[in-house]
N, C-alpha and C positions, 0 to 999 in steps of 0.2 A: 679185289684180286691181289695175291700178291703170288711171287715166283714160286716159294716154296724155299727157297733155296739155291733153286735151279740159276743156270744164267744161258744168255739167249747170246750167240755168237754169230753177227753178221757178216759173212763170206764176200769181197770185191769179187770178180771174177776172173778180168782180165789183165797180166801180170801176177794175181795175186796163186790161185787157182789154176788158171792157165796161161803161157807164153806163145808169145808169136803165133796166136789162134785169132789176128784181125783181119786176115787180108779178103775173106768174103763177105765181111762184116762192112769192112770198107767199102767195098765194090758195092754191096748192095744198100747202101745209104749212097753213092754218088750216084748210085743207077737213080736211084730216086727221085733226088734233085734233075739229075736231066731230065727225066719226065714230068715233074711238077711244076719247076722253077725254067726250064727250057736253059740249062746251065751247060755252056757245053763240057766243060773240062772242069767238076768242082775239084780234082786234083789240084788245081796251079792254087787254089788259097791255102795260103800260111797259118793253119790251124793246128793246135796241139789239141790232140786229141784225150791223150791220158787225163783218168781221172773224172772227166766230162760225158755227160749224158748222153745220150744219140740227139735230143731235139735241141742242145743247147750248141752241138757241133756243125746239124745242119744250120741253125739260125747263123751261126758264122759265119761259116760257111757263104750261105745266102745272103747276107750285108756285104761280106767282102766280093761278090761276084753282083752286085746292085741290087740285087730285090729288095723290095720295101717291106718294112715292119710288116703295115698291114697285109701284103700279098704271102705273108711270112705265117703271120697267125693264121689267113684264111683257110689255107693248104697242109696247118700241120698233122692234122689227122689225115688226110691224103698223104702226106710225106711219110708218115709213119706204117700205117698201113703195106705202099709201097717197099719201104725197105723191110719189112717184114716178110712180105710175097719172094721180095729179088732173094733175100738169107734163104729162104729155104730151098730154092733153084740152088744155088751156090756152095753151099754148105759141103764142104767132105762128108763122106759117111761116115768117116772115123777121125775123131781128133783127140784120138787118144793117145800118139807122140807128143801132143800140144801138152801135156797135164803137167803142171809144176812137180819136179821131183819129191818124193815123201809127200805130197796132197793124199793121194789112195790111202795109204797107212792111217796120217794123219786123222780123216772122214771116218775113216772106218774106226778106228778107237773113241773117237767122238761121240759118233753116233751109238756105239753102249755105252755112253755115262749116264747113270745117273742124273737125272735133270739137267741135260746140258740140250738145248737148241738149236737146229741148224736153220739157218735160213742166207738168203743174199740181198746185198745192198749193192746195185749195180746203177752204173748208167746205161746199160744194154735196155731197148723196150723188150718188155716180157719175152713174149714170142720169139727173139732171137737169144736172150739168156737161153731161155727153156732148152730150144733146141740145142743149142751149144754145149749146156751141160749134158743132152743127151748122147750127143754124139762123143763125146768125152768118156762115157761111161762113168760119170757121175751125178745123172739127176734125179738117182735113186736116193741120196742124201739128201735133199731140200724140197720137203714139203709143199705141194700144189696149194696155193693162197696164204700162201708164206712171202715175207719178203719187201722188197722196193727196188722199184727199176724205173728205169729212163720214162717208162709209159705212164708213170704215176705223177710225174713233175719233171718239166726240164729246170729244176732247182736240185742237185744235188744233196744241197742242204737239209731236201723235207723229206729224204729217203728214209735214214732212221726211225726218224718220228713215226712214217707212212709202217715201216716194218716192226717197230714195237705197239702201234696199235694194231696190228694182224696177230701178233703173237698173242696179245692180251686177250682174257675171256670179261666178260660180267659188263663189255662195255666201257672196259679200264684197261688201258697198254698196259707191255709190260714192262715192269721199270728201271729206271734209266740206269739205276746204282747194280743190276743185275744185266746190265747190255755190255757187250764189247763190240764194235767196228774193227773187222780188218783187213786189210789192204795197203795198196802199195804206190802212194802217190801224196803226196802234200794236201789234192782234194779230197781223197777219203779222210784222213784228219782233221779237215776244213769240217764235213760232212759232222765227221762227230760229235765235234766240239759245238756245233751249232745247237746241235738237240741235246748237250751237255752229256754226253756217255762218253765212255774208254773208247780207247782206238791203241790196237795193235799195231807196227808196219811190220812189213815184209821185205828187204832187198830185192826182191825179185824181179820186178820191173824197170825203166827205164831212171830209177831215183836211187842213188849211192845212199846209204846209210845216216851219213850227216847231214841229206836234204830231206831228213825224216824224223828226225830228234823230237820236231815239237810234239809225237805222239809219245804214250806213256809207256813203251816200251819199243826198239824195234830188235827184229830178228834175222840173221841170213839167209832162214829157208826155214820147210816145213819141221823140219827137228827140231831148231832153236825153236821155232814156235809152239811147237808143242808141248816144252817145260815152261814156257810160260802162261800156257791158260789154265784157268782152275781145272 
């Protein structure tokens, strides 16, 4: 298999796609931990969350509040589960003040190009991306069994990979010299450089411009980034 031409652009979602759209997201990953882990407040741990996967946050999370490795693995599909059930109690109907400015525009010229991809590389577990782009009013751009999320690996690193073998037909990803990563965080960068693809940044989240350099372009918003993709 090869692209054709085409190139596959994988969407961060949070900061990148959308802002300040975490605070159910939050809520219903600590709801979690209290019910799984019996944690009472996983607020008070010093975790940065940008960038990072949902199970790599709880595990954090749960080391710094004493849970043990192994009570940590036994539970993570209960833990995940969980914050999947709490997202959806939680969730606004509409997050669609949340959308990064020029995202709409951006999606929508994208999606008629000619061979161009959409998909996302998130650390959200599926179930809560999905929805959130739903409620956003943009999960009509990114293809159902498309993608890599939190649910796939609490490894950030293996998302790409996980997303260009979904893209791929014949049994063959698709390849790396036709993938961009992009998002808005030092660990999308991380993420792409790992599976060796492009990575765009974004300004858009919590990381100024210069803490973004080691990606192969960054941009201030959805227009800059626009003249930068094929």
């Amino acid at each position: 298999m090869t692209s054709d031409g085409g190139v596959l652009l994988l969407f961060d979602i949070d900061g990148t796609l959308l802002l300040k759209a975490a605070d159910a997201h939050r809520d219903a990953l600590h709801a979690a931990l209290r019910e799984l882990h019996a944690i009472p407040d996983p607020g008070m741990a010093r975790v940065q969350p940008a960038g990072r996967t949902d199970g790599e946050i709880a595990r954090a999370i749960a080391l710094q509040c004493g849970v043990s490795a192994d009570a940590i693995d036994r539970r993570a599909d209960a833990v995940r589960a969980a914050c999947c059930r709490e997202y959806a109690l939680r969730v606004p109907d509409s997050l669609a003040a949340h959308v990064a400015p020029g995202v709409p525009d951006l999606l929508e010229e994208l999606s008629g190009r000619e061979g161009v991809r959409l998909a996302v590389v998130t650390g959200n577990f599926e179930p809560v991306a999905r929805l959130k782009l739903a409620r956003a009013g943009l999960g009509h751009y990114f293809e159902r069994g498309q993608g890599g999320f939190g649910s796939d690996s609490e490894d950030r690193a293996d998302l790409p990979g996980v997303a260009r073998r979904r893209a791929g037909t014949d049994g063959r990803p698709w390849p790396r010299e036709d993938t961009i990563v992009i998002g808005d965080t030092p660990n999308d960068i991380a993420c792409a450089r790992a599976d060796g693809v492009r990575v765009f940044a974004v300004a858009t989240g919590p990381f100024a411009p210069d803490e973004l350099q080691a990606a192969d372009a960054v941009a201030a918003d959805a227009a800059e980034l626009r003249a930068l993709l094929p």
